[in-house]
C-alpha positions, 0 to 999 in steps of 0.5 A, spaced: 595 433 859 592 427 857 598 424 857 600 426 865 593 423 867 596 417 864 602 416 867 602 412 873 607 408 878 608 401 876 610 397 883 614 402 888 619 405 883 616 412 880 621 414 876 618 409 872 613 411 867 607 407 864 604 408 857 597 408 855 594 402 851 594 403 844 589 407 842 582 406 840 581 404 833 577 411 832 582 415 836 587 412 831 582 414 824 581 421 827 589 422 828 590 419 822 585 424 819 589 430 822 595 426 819 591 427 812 589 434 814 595 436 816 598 433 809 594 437 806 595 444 809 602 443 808 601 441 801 597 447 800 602 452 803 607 449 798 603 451 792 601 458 795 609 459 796 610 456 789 605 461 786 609 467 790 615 464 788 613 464 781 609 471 781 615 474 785 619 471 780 615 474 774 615 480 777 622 480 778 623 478 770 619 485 768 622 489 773 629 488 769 625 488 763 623 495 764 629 497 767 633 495 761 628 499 757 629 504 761 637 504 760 635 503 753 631 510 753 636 513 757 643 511 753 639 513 746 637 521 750 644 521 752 646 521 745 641 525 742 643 531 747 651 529 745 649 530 738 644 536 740 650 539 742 655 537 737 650 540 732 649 546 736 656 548 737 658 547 729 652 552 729 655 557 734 661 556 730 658 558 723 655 563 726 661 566 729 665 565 723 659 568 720 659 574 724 666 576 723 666 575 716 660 581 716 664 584 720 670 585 715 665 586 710 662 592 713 669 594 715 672 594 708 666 598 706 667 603 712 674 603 708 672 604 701 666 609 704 672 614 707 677 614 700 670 615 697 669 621 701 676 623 701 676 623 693 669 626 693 673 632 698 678 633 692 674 633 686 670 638 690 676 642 691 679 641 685 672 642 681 672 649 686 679 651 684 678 649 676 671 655 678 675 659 680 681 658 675 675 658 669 672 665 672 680 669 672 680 666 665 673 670 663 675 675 667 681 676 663 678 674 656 672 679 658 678 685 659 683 684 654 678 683 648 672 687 650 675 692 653 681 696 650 682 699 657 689 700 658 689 700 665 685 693 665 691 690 661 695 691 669 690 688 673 689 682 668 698 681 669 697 681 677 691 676 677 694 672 672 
């Protein structure tokens, strides 16, 4: 505004302008001192942008720290769980062959208990058989050498 009020025509021809008289000395130390002030906002401008930079900067730089530890964490609990798997499957595996022994075992033992019955079952029978057969010889013994009874003499023949 200062400016248009200083603007004035020279002579007839108003697309001319007049500029004003060089400034007072005070005015020109106080545009200076703006000047200086000015300077100085601009510089500390620059140094809290230096300091953003420098603290987004060592932001930045923890950041990729942490992240790199986390992806350390994270590969080395991946290969733990694989190796926890590996072991868990060979234990599995153990387990299983372990399990199918047992099984043959008892399975041969089944076998071994049913011939042992059977043979128990035979000696059973031939144990009554001998009985039987040891009773038809005392029977026998106790007719023909104690009794002297003719009729006695048959029946032992038939039984025998």
């Amino acid at each position: 505004m200062a400016q248009r009020s200083s603007r004035a025509p020279v002579g007839g021809d108003e697309d001319v302008l007049s500029f004003p008289s060089p400034l007072a000395p005070d005015k020109g130390a106080t545009a200076l001192d703006l000047v200086f002030q000015a300077a100085d906002v601009f510089r500390g401008m620059e140094e809290r942008a230096r300091e953003t930079e420098a603290r987004a900067q060592s932001l930045c730089t923890s950041a990729l720290e942490r992240l790199r530890l986390a992806e350390t964490r994270a590969e080395a609990a991946e290969r733990a769980q694989r190796e926890l798997i590996i072991t868990a499957e060979r234990k599995l595996q153990h387990a299983c062959r372990a399990l199918e022994q047992a099984q043959s075992c008892i399975e041969a033992q089944k076998d071994k208990l049913t011939a042992a019955e059977l043979r128990a079952e035979v000696a059973e029978a031939e144990t009554r058989q001998a009985r039987e057969a040891l009773a038809l010889v005392e029977e026998a013994i106790r007719k023909r050498l104690l009794c002297a009874n003719p009729h006695a003499d048959g029946r032992l023949a038939a039984v025998a």
